[in-house]
Structure formats: C-alpha cells, structure tokens
N, C-alpha and C positions, 0 to 999 in steps of 0.2 A: 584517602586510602586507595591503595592499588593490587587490581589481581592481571596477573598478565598468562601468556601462554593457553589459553584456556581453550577446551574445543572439544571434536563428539568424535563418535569413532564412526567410522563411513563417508559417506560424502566424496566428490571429486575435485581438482584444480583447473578452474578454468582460465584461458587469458579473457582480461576481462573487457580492454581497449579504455580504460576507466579516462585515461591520459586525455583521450579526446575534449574533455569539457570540465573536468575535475577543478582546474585552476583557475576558472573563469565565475570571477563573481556576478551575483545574481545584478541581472538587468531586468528591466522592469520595461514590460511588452507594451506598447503603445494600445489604449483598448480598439479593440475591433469595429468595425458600424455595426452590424450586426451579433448577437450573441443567441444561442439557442440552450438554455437552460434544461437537462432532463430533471423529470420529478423521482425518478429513482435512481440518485446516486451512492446508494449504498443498501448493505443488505436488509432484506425489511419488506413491513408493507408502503406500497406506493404514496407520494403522498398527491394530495386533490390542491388545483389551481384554487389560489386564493386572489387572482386575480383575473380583469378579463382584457378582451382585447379593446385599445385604445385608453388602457388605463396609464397613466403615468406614475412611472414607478422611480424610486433612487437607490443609489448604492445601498446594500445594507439589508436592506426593506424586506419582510418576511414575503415569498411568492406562493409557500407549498407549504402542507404540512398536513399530518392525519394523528388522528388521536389514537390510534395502536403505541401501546406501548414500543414492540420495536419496530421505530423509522426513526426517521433523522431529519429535521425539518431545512429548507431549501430557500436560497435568497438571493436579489436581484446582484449581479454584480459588475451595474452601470447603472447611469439614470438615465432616463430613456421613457418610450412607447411601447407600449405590449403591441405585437402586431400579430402574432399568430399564438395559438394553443394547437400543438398536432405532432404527429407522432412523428419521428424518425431514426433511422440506422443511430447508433452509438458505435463507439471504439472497440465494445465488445464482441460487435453483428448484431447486438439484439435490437429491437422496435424499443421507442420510449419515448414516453409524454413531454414533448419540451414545451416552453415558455421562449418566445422569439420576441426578443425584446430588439428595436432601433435605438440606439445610443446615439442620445443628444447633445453631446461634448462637453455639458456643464459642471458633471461630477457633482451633482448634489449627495451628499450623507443625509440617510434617516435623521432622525431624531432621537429613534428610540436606540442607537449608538452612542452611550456614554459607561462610563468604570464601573463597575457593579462595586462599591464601597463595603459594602455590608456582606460581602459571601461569607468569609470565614463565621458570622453569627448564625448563617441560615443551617436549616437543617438538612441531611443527605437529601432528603426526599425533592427538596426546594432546588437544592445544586443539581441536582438531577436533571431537572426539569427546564433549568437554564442552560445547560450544556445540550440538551437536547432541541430544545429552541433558537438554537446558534450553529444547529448543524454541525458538530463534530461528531469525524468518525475518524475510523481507521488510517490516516493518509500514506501507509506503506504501500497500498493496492486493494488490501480486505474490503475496508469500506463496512465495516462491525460499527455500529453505533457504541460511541465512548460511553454512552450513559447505562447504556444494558449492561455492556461488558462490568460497569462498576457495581451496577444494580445485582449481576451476577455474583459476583464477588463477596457481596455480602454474606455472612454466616460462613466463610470456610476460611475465618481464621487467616487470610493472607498474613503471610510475614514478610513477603517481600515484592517490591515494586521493582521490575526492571526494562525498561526503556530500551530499545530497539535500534540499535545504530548502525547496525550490520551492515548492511547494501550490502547483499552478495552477489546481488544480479549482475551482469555483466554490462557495461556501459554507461549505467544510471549513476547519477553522483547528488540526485535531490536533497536529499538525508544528510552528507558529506554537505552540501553548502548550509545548510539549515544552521546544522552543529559548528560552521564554521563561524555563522553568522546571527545566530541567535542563543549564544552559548548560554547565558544567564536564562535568559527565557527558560530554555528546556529544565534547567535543573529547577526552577522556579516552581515551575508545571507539574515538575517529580514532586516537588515538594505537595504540594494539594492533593493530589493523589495519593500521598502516604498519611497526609492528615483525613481524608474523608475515609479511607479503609484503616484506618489504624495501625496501619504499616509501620515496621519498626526499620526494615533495610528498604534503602533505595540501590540499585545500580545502572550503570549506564554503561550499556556491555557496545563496542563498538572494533569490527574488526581492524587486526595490526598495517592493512594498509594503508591507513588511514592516520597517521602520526600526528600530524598538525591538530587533525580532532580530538585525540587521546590527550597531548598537549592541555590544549586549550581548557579541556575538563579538568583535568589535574590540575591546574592554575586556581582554579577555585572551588572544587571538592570541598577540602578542607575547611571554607566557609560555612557549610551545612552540616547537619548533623545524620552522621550515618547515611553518606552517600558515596558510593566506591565504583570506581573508573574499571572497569573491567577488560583487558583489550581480547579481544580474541584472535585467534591461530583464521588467516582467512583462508577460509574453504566452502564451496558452496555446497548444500543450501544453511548457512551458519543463520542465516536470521529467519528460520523458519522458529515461530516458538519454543515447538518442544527443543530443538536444538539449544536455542538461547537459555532455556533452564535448567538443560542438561550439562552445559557448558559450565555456566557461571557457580548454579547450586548443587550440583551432583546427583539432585533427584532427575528420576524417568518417571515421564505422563505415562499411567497406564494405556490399554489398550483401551480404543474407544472415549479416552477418558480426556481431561478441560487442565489448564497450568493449575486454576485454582484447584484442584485434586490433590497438587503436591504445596497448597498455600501459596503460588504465587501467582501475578498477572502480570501479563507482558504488555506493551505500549509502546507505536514507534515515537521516535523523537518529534518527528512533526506535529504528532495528536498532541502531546504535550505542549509545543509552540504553540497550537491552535486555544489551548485548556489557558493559558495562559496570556492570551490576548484576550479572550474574551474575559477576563476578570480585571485586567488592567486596563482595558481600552474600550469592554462592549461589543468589539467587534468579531461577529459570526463568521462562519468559513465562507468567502466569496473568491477566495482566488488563494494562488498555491504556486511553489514552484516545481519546474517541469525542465527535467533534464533534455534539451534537442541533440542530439549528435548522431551518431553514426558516421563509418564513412561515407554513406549516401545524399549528405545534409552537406551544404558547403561551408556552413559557418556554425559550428558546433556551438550550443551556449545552455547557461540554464538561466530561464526567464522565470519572473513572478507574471503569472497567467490568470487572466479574469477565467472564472467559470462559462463555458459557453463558446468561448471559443475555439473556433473550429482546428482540423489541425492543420489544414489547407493554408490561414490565416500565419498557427504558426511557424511553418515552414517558410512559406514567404518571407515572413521575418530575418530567419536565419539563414536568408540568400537563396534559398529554392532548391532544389534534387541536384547533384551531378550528375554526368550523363549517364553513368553504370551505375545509378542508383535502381533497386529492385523491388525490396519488400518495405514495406513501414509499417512499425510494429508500436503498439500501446504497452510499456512496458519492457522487462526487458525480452533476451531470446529464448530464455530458458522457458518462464512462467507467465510472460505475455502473448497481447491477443495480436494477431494481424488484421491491420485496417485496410479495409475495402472500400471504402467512402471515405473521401477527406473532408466533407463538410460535416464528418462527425465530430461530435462537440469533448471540448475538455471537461472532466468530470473534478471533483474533490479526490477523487481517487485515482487520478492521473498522476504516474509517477515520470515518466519518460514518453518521450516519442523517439525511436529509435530507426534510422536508415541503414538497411542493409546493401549492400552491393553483389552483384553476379558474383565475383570470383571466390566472397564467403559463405555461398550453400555450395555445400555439398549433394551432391547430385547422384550419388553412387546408389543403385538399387539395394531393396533389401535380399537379403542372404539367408541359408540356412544358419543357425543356432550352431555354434562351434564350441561349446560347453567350456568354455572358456573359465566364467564363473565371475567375471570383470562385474558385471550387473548388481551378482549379492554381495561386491566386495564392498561397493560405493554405496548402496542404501541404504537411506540414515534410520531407516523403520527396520529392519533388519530382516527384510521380504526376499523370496527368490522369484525375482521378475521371469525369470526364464520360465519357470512352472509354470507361474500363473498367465505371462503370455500363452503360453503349450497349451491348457486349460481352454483357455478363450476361444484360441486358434478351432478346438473340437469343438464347441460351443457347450462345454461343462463349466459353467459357471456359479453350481454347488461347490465342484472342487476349488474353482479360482476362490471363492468366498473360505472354505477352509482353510486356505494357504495365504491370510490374512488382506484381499483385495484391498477392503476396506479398510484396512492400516495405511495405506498408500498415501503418500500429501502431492504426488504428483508434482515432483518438481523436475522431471526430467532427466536426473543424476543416470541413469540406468540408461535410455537411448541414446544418451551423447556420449558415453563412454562403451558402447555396444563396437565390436569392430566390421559385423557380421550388418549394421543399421538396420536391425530388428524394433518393429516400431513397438517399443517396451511399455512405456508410457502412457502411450494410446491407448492398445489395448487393456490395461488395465485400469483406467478412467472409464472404458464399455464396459467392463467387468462390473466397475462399481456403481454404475446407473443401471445396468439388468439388474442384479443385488437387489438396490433399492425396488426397483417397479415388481421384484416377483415376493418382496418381504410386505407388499402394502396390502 
C-alpha cells in the first residue's frame, strides 16, 4: 500500500549536500587499537562498569549496565584488554564514564551471542528486558531506550507503528543506506513491534528524496499485512515525530503532550534494524553506521563503526580534513553538536560526522528584527520566535513561557531562515532551561 505527497504545514527547504555520500555503500571501518566506550550512551540513568581494568573482554560482552528501569545496557565492541575506566569529553562536550578497551585483533564473539528462538512465546515484560539488555535505543540521535518507549506505550491503545525514515538533516544519509540495505530487516522489526503493542497499521514514512528507498519498500509491503510506504513531501524538520504523525495520520500531538496521546509511536529505521538482529542473530548494539562527509572530509563515505571509536580514527579513514576544512560536527548542521575534541568516541547514537568548510558559515552579524515574519511562517510548532526572542532579550521569561517557549523542538527552522541572523533558536532553548529551573 502507498500514501505519497504527504507533509506538515511550516517548516523550511534546505539544500541538503545529501550527494556527497548518498550513493556510497556501506564499508565497514577497520576496528581501531584503541576504543573508549561511554556508559551513558543514551537517555537515562548512567550505567555502572561491570568490568575492571585488565579484564579481557569479547565482542558482544555486556560492559555496563544499571538496574533503573530507564537506561539502556552498554557492550564491548572488540576483544580486547580493559585498560582504563575514566571519564572523558564525548561528541556532545559533556564528561562521561568510558571503558578503554585495547583491541587484540582476534575478534572473538561472546557466547552469550546466539538467536533468541523462542521471543515470539515470551511475554512483553521478558521482551522487554531483552531489548533492554542489548542495548537498543533510539539510533536517529534521541538515544530514548526502545524498551521504555514500548513499556510507555502500553495502555494507550496504539493503533499505529510508524518507522522513521526521514533524514531531514542535511548531509547525513545513515537511515538512507540502512533502508537501502537492510530493507527486510526493517520491515521485519515493524513487524515485532506491531505484534508486542498490538498494533494493527504499520508505516514506513520515508521522504520523496529518497526514491530508491521508497522503491525498495514498495517491492515488498505487499508481503505483510497492513504495512504502507508513505513517502513524504521533503522539508525540514519532516522527521521530527510530531511531524511524521501529523504527516502520515492527520492527528496533532497536543501541547506538551507524547505520539502515544494520538495512539501512535514513532521509531527510526535503524532501532528497528537493531530490534531485529538481536532476535535473529543475539546480537546487541555494538556498532552502527555513520554517515562521514562534508566538504571538509576528503573522501566522503558511510562506514559500519565499532562503538568507541574515536572521530579522530574516523576521519583518518576517510583520508583526513581538506585544507579549508573548519568546523566538525556530531550530527547534522541543523540539530547537531560541534566537536571540540577528536578523541571523542562514537556513540550508538552517532548519526554523522560532518566537515564543514570556511566559505559555508556565514559570518554576517546579528541585526535588528525587521518583522518580516519569515520565523512564524516556517515553525512547525506554530510559535512566534520573534516574541519570545524579544522576551528573552528583556529577560521576561514568564512572558516567553506564555508565548509557548516550551513548545519549541528546537530545530533551528527559525534562525536559518532569519534574514536579519537573529539567534532565534538559541535564545529560546535559555528560555526554556530558565522555565524549567524557576518551575522546580
């Protein structure tokens, strides 16, 4: 089944450079000597070393893990020597607890890495707890533990599954090779996930620049029951959730309010890949692919990437910086981080490394507000950036809270389409951490 044309009202067109690595099938990155595992790669509580130094560990091999319900548990991905436990920089600037394992070129597999046979018998609670155990999360960037998000889900009635294929961001094609190359898988994965929620629709909403992928889905939809290829109209931020289920189903997430509110839940394509290895293969998240390009990169690629690896390592790989390379960024430009440390490690939740070059920042100061009105044409939450900049600016941040701060997904739409480069965005991300610290 097919829905096409599909899309939200706001949002802007960016160019996206997507060309640079798009077409480039996934290689598989030579593992590193070194890997530095963090214990918090995703949202949650931390988890605690389950191992120490001088331990010998193998591919696979659970390293982390905390009994909080939500975390996501964390695993070696090389065999190797534990050599260090200690903190350092991540892709995001923050501090985090890595596991510094030497990789002993053996490639040993766990043991406890074999097909779970029996899941469809087990009960949610049991699936639960396996998916949680194997470390999946989020892998469009969230980094949401897949077992809460399902665990959440429970009692609101979901009626529909829909899978995340967007990539709106600009440059990144992780998602695009996934879908291009693990097409069964994913639908596979839809499939579990509409049997453990009870789901009766599945879709696989995936924007129209993306042809080949749309394709490929269409080729075997039909094989499943009640699974529909949805393409969407591309415009960014399309693969923000509420978008995707405003898109596809015509329901709007209230204010404040979760997909499951209008019965559905969103999932990108990879988590499903990942849902779906570990039921046919055992195998936990230890590595992921990672879109490298930019034009700051000389040899654009998307690599399957051990966990741990640094980006230092993967740059290298893909032939090292050009000479008018500038910024490098975790993610894309829109809603990614800029990395300051290259011995920051690759996470589960690493979607891109991205190289920028001098001649594409923009360098123009900011300007007075020329009420143009460009801000609240493009915002997908249907806010007036301008205000609640203005707001901030006075430091009224009652008023910015009235004028919906905290509706903001902060995707940028608003300062990159600003002509006056009013930092739109910014400001209203301060808005909504004062908010929070004077609401506690």
């Amino acid at each position: 089944m097919k829905m096409n044309n599909l899309s939200f009202k706001g949002g802007t067109h960016i160019k996206d450079y997507k060309d640079l690595s798009a077409e480039k099938a996934t290689e598989r990155m030579e593992d590193p000597k070194i890997v530095h595992i963090p214990l918090d790669q995703h949202i949650g509580s931390v988890c605690e070393p389950l191992v120490q130094v001088n331990d010998v560990v193998k591919i696979g091999q659970k390293i982390g893990s905390s009994s909080a319900s939500l975390s996501s548990d964390v695993h070696s991905s090389v065999s190797g020597v534990v050599t260090a436990i200690e903190e350092m920089y991540t892709t995001d600037g923050s501090l985090s607890k890595c596991i510094t394992i030497e990789t002993d070129g053996l490639n040993e597999v766990d043991e406890s890495i074999k097909p779970i046979e029996n899941f469809k018998s087990l009960s949610f609670e049991e699936k639960c707890d396996l998916i949680k155990g194997a470390g999946i999360i989020g892998m469009g960037g969230a980094g949401f533990p897949l077992h809460s998000k399902l665990q959440s889900a429970v009692g609101a009635n979901i009626d529909s599954v829909i899978l995340n294929g967007a990539e709106c961001e600009p440059y990144l094609n992780s998602d695009y090779r996934v879908m291009l190359e693990k097409t069964v898988n994913i639908v596979e994965g839809l499939q579990i996930i509409k049997e453990m929620l009870n789901a009766e629709a599945g879709y696989i909403a995936i924007e129209d620049n993306k042809p080949k992928a749309i394709d490929a889905f269409n080729e075997i939809a039909d094989n499943y029951n009640n699974v529909t290829v949805a393409s969407l109209v591309t415009k960014f931020p399309q693969g923000d959730s509420t978008r995707i289920v405003n898109a596809v189903t015509g329901r709007r997430i209230p204010s404040g309010g979760r997909t499951s509110n209008v019965q559905c839940t969103v999932t990108n394509v990879g988590t499903v890949n990942a849902l779906y290895e570990l039921v046919s293969e055992g195998k936990p998240v230890y590595e992921r692919i990672v879109s490298v390009t930019g034009q700051g990169v000389k040899e654009p690629k998307n690599l399957m990437v051990k966990v741990g690896t640094s980006v230092k390592d993967v740059i290298e790989y893909c032939g090292g910086f050009n000479d008018n390379a500038n910024k490098v960024l975790s993610g894309g430009p829109m809603t990614g981080n800029t990395i300051f440390d290259l011995d920051a490690p690759i996470t589960k939740s690493t979607t891109g490394i991205v190289v920028l070059t001098e001649d594409l920042e923009d360098t123009r100061l900011e300007s007075p507000c020329i009420k143009c009105s460009r801000c609240i044409d493009v915002c997908p939450q249907f806010l007036m950036p301008n205000i609640i900049n203005a707001a901030v600016n006075k430091e009224k941040y009652d008023l910015a809270d009235e004028h919906g701060a905290n509706d903001c997904i902060e995707c940028g739409s608003c300062s990159y389409i600003c002509p006056a480069k009013r930092k739109l965005t910014e400001s209203i991300a301060l808005a909504r951490k004062e908010i929070k610290l004077r609401k506690k």
